[in-house]
Each structure stands twice: as C-alpha cells, then as structure tokens.
C-alpha positions as CSV (number, residue, x, y, z in Angstrom):
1,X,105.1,115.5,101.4
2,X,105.0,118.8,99.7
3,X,102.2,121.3,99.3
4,X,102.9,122.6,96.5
5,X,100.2,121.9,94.1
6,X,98.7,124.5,91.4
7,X,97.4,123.2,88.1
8,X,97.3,126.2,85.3
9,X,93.6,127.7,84.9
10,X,91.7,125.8,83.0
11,X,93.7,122.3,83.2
12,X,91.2,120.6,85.7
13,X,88.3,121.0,82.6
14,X,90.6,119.8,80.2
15,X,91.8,116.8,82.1
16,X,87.9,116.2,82.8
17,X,86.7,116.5,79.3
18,X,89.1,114.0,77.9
19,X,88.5,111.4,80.6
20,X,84.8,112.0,80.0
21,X,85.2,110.9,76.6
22,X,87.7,108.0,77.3
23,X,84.9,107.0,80.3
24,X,82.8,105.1,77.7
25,X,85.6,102.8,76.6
26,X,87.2,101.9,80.6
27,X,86.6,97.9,81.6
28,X,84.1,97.7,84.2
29,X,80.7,98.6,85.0
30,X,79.7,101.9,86.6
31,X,77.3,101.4,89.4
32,X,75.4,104.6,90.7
33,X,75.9,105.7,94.2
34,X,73.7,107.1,96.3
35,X,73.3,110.7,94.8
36,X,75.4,113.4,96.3
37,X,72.7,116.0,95.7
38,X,70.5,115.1,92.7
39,X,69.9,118.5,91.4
40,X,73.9,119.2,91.7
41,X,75.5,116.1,90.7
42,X,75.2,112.1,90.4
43,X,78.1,109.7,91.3
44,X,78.9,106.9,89.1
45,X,81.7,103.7,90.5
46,X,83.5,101.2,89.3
47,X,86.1,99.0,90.6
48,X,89.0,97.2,89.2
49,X,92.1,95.5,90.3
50,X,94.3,98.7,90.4
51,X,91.5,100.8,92.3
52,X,88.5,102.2,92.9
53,X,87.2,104.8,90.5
54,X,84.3,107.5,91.4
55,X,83.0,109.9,88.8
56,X,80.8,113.2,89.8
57,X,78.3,113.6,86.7
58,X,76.8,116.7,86.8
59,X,73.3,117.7,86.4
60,X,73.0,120.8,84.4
61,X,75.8,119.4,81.7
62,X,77.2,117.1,79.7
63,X,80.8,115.3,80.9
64,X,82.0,115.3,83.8
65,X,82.4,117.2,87.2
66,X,84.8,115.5,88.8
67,X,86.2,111.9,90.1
68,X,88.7,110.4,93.2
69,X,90.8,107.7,91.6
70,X,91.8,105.7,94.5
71,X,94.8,103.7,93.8
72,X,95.7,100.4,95.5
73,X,98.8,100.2,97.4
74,X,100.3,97.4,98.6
75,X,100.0,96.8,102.4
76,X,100.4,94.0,104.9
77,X,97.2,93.9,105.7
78,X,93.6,95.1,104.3
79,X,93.3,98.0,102.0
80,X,94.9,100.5,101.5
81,X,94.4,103.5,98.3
82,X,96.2,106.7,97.4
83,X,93.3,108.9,96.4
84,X,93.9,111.8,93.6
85,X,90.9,113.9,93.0
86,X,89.6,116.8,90.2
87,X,86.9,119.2,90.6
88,X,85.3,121.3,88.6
89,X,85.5,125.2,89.8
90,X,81.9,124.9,89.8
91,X,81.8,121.6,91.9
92,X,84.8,122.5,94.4
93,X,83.1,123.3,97.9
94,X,80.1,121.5,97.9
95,X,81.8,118.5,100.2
96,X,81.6,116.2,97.3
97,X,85.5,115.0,98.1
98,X,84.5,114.6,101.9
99,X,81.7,112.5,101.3
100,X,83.6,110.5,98.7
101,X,86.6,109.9,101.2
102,X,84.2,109.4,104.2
103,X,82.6,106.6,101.9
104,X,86.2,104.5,101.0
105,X,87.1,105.0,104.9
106,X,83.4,103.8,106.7
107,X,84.0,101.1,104.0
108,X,87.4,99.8,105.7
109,X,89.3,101.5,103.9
110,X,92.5,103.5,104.6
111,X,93.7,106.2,102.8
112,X,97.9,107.4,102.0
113,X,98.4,110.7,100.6
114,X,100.3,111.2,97.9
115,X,103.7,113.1,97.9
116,X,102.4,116.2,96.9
117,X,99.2,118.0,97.4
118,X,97.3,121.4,97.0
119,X,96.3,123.3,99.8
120,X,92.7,122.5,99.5
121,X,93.4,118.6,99.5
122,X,95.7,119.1,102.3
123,X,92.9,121.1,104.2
124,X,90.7,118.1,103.2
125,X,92.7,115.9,105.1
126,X,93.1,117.6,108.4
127,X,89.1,117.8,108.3
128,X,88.8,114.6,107.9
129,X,91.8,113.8,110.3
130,X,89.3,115.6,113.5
131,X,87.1,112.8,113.3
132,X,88.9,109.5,111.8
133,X,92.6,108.5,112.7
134,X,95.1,110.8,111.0
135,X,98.9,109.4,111.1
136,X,101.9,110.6,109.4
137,X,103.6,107.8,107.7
138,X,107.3,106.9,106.0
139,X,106.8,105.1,102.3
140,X,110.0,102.9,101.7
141,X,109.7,100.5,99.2
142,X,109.1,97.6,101.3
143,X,106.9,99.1,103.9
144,X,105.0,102.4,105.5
145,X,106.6,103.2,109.0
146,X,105.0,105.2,111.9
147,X,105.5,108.2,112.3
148,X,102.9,109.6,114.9
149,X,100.4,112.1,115.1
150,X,102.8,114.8,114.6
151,X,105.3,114.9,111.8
152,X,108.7,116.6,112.4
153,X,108.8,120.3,110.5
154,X,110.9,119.1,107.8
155,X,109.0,115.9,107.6
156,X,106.7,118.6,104.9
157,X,110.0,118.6,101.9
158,X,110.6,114.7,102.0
159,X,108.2,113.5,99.6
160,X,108.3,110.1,101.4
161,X,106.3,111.2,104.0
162,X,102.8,111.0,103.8
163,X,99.2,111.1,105.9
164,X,97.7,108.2,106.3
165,X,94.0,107.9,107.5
166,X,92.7,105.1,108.8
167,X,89.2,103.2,107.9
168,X,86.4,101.8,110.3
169,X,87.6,98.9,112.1
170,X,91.2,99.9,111.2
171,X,94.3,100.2,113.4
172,X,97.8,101.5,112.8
173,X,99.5,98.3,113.5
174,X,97.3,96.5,110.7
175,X,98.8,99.1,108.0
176,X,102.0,100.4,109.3
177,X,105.6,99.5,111.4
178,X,105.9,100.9,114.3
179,X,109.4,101.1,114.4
180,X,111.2,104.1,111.9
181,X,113.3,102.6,109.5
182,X,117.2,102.0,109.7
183,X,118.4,105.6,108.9
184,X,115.4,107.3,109.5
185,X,115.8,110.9,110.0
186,X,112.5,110.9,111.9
187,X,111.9,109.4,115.8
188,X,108.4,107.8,116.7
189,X,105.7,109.8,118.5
C-alpha cells in the first residue's frame, strides 16, 4: 500500500460534475440518509450488486459535493467493500467521510483499502482505526491473509498490502487467514 496519492487542482470538481450529470441515468433508487448537516450538505444512497454508492449533495449548489463508492470484494464470509472517496475542497474537513465510513462499519461492514491512498484518506483510517479494529492485510487472488496490527516497514511499497477495518459484530477470522501465504515476505503479529 502506497501513499502516494495527489490528484491535479481542480480534478476532484471535474470528476464530480461529470458523475453529477451521469447520477440521473445510474440503476437504482437513491434513498436519503439521515442528513449530515442540513444546511451544509444532504446524503443521497443506493445499492447495487457491485457496491454501495453514497452521494454528498450540497446545499448552497447545484451537483455534487462528494460520494464513497464502496466496492464489493469477495470474502469468505460477510461483507466486505474497498471504499474510494471525492470531496469537494469546500466539503473536505467537515467529517463527512468519517461519518460515511462509521455508517458502512456499525452496519457490519468491513472495510479494505485500496493499494494506494492520499495522505488525508490514510489519516482517515488510522482515526477510525483508535476506535474500530484496524488490521493490516495481504490481497492474493484467492484470499486476504493476516498480517497484524503492525505492518512491517516495507509492507508501505507492496501494493498488496492493505488496512482492513473491521465492522460491528466482525472478527478477523470471519474476513481473513491467519496464516501468511506460502512465500510471504511478511511474518504474523
């Protein structure tokens, strides 16, 4: 897992205006959730068979703030999503993404990183890590493996390592091995 994420200025707004305008046409309904703060923003839902979509609406505007598309990944056991989130400049900081996480995990949930992230996400993630179940993980393609709470240094270039939070009611044995994989560079904590 690498943090090494920096999007050009300016490419969050374009990515949001054009999924704003492709958000009327996407199968599904959108349900509202409970309002993040009503004078700030309103979060719109929908689920489908490769995920769980949320949308941040913004009050003061037309399109789109932001959204967390949380990705199914295939597991042994209950769910598990990669998120990927987009904020606005104007709508980065106001715990939207924490309360959006905190949601999919109270829910059941567990959530894998993806290979790379931005400082911000990764700070995210260790927040949310001080009060939920933070693990590192091994993605091979049959199976995530166990790495333990603490991740070797070089554990940060292999983009097959990943965090792995786990959802109310959740355990590690549910979602990962225990044992590293044949080969593994990495020992179990």
């Amino acid at each position: 897992m690498r943090i090494d994420v920096r999007l050009p200025p300016g490419q969050i707004e374009l990515d949001l205006a054009a999924l704003a305008r492709r958000l009327p046409t996407l199968p599904g309904p959108l349900r509202a959730w409970r309002p993040a703060d009503p004078s700030t923003a309103t979060l719109l839902w929908r689920s489908a068979p490769s995920g769980v979509y949320v949308y941040v609406v913004p009050a003061d505007r037309p399109g789109l703030a932001g959204y967390v598309a949380f990705a199914r990944v295939p597991a042994p056991q209950g769910e598990v999503f990669s998120p990927h989130a987009k904020f606005a400049a104007d709508h980065q900081r106001l715990g939207l993404a924490t309360r959006i996480y905190q949601w999919m995990l109270d829910g059941g949930a567990c959530l894998l990183s993806g290979a790379r992230q931005s400082e911000a996400s990764h700070r995210l993630w260790r927040s949310l890590g001080r009060s939920r179940p933070l693990r590192f993980a091994q993605v091979t393609p049959r199976a995530l493996h166990d790495l333990g709470t603490e991740a070797p240094d070089n554990a940060f270039v292999d983009l097959d390592t990943r965090l792995l939070l786990l959802g109310r009611g959740r355990t590690v044995d549910s979602v990962v091995r225990r044992q590293s994989p044949a080969g593994s560079v990495y020992s179990n904590s």
